[in-house]
C-alpha positions as CSV (number, residue, x, y, z in Angstrom):
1,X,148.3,122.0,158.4
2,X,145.7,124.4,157.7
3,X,147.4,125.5,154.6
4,X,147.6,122.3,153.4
5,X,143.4,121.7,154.4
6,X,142.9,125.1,151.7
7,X,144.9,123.7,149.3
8,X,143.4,120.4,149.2
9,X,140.1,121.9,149.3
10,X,141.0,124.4,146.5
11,X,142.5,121.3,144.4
12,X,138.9,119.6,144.7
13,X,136.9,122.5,143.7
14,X,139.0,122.7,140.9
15,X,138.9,119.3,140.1
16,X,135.1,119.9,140.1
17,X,135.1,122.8,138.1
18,X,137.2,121.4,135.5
19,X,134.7,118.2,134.9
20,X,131.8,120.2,134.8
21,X,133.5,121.8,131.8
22,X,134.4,119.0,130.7
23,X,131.3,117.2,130.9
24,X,129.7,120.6,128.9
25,X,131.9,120.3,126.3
26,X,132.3,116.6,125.5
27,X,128.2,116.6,124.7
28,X,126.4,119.4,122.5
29,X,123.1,117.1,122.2
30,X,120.1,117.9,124.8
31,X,118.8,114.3,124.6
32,X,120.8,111.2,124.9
33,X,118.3,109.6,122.2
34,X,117.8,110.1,118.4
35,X,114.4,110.1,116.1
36,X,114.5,107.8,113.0
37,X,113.3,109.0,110.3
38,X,111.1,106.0,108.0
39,X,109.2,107.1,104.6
40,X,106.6,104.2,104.0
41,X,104.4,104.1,101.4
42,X,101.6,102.9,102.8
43,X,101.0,104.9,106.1
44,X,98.3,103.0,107.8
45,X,99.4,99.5,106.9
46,X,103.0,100.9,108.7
47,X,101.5,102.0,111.8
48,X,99.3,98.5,111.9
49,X,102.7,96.7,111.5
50,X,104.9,98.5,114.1
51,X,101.6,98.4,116.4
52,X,100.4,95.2,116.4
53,X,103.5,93.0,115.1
54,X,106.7,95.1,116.6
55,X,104.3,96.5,119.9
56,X,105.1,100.0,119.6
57,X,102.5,102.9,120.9
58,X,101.9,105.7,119.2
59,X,103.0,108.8,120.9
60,X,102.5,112.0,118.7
61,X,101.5,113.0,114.7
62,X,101.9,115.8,113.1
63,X,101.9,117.6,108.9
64,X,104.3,119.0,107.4
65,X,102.5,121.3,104.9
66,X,104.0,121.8,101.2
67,X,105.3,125.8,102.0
68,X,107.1,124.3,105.3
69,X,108.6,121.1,103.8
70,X,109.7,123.4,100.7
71,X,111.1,125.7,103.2
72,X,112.9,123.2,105.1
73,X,114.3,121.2,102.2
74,X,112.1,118.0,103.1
75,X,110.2,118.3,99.7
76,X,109.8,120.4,96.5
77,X,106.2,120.5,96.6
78,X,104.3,117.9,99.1
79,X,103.5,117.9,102.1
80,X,103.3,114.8,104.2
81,X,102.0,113.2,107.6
82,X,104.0,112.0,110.2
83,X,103.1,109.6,113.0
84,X,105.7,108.9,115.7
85,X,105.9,105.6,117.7
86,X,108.2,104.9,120.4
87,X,108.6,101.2,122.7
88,X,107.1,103.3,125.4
89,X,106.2,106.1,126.0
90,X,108.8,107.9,128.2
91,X,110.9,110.7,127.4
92,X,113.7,108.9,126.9
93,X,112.9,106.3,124.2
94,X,114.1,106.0,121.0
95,X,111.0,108.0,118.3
96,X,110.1,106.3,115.0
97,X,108.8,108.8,112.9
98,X,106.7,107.3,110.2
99,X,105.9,109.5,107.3
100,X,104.2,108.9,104.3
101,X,103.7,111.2,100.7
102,X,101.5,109.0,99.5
103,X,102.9,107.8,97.0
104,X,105.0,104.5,95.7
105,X,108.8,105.1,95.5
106,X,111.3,104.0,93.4
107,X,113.1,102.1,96.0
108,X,112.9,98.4,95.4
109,X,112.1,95.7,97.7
110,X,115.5,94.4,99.1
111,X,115.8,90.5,100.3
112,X,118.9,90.7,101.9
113,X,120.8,93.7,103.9
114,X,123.4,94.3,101.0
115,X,121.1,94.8,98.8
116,X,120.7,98.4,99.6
117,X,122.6,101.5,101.2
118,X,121.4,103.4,104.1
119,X,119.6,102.9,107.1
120,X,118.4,99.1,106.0
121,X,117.3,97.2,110.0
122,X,116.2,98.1,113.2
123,X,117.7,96.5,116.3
124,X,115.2,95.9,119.2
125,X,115.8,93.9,122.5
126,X,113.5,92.1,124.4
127,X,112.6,90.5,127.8
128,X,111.2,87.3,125.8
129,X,110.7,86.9,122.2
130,X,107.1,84.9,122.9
131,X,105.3,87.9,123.0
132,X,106.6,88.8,119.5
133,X,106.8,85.4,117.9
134,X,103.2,85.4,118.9
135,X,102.0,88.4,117.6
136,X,104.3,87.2,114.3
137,X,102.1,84.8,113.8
138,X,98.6,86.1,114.5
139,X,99.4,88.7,111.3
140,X,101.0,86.4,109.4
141,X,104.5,87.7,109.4
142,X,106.7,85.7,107.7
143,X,110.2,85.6,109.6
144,X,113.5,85.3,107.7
145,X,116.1,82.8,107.9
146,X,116.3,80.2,110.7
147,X,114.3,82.1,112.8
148,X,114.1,82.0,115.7
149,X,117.7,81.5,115.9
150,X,120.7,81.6,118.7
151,X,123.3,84.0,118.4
152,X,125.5,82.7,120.7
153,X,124.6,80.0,124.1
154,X,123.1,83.2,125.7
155,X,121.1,85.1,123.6
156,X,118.2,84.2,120.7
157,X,117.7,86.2,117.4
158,X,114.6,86.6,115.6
159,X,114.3,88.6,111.7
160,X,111.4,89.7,109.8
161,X,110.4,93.1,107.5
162,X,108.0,95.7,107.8
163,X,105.8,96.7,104.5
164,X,108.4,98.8,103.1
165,X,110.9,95.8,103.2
166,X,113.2,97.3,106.4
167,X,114.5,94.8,108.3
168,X,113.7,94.3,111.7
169,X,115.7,92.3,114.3
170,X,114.7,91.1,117.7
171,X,117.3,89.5,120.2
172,X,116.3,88.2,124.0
173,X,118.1,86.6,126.8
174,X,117.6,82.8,126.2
């Protein structure tokens, strides 16, 4: 009987063992979340948008100068600012880093999501889309489509674009 006790111990412990390892290997990432990376042309008018129209905070900002962004790859010659947002500010949201050089781009305004490759929307759910229909309105966003719309007899779906022409979706519980 005892023997049996040790052996059933010694099974769990290895049991244990082997999905710690497991658990090690199957994730090389030290946070569960990823940073987005957005170039805007306008830098202020982005932060104003994802502020007061999407009701994100501001969490952090920082510059890359020219010899670093060179360095890096990030640029030839320019250095640029970055302001991150998050939903909230917790450890464990999502970061929308805005950065600007200053400068228009060549990319062209898109109307619809084929009309470009690449990172092209932003998917955001919400409690109630109220809140952000309201603050739609009072800055005079112009939504897209049939908006707001129902995706299915559950949820509702709401579409509009930032300055630079990304999409941004919103989708609540009915």
């Amino acid at each position: 009987m005892e023997k049996r006790l040790n052996l059933s111990a010694f099974c769990i412990a290895f049991a244990l063992v082997l999905f710690s390892i497991n658990s090690k290997a199957q994730s090389n990432f030290l946070k569960p979340t990823i940073s987005i990376g957005v170039l805007v042309e306008d830098l202020d008018k982005s932060i104003d948008f994802y502020t007061n129209v999407v009701g994100m905070v501001k969490v952090r900002e920082f510059v890359v100068d020219a010899a670093k962004a060179k360095r890096m790859g990030l640029s030839d010659t320019e250095k640029f600012d970055i302001k991150v947002l998050k939903l909230e500010d917790t450890d464990n949201a999502t970061e929308l880093k805005l950065m600007s050089f200053q400068k228009r781009t060549n990319h062209s305004q898109q109307k619809f999501l084929p009309d470009a490759n690449g990172i092209r929307y932003l998917t955001i759910f919400v409690n109630s889309l109220q809140p952000i229909l309201d603050r739609i309105k009072n800055n005079a966003i112009k939504t897209l489509g049939q908006s707001p719309t129902m995706l299915d007899e559950k949820r509702q779906f709401v579409l509009i674009q930032d300055p630079d022409g990304n999409f941004i979706e919103f989708i609540s519980s009915k």
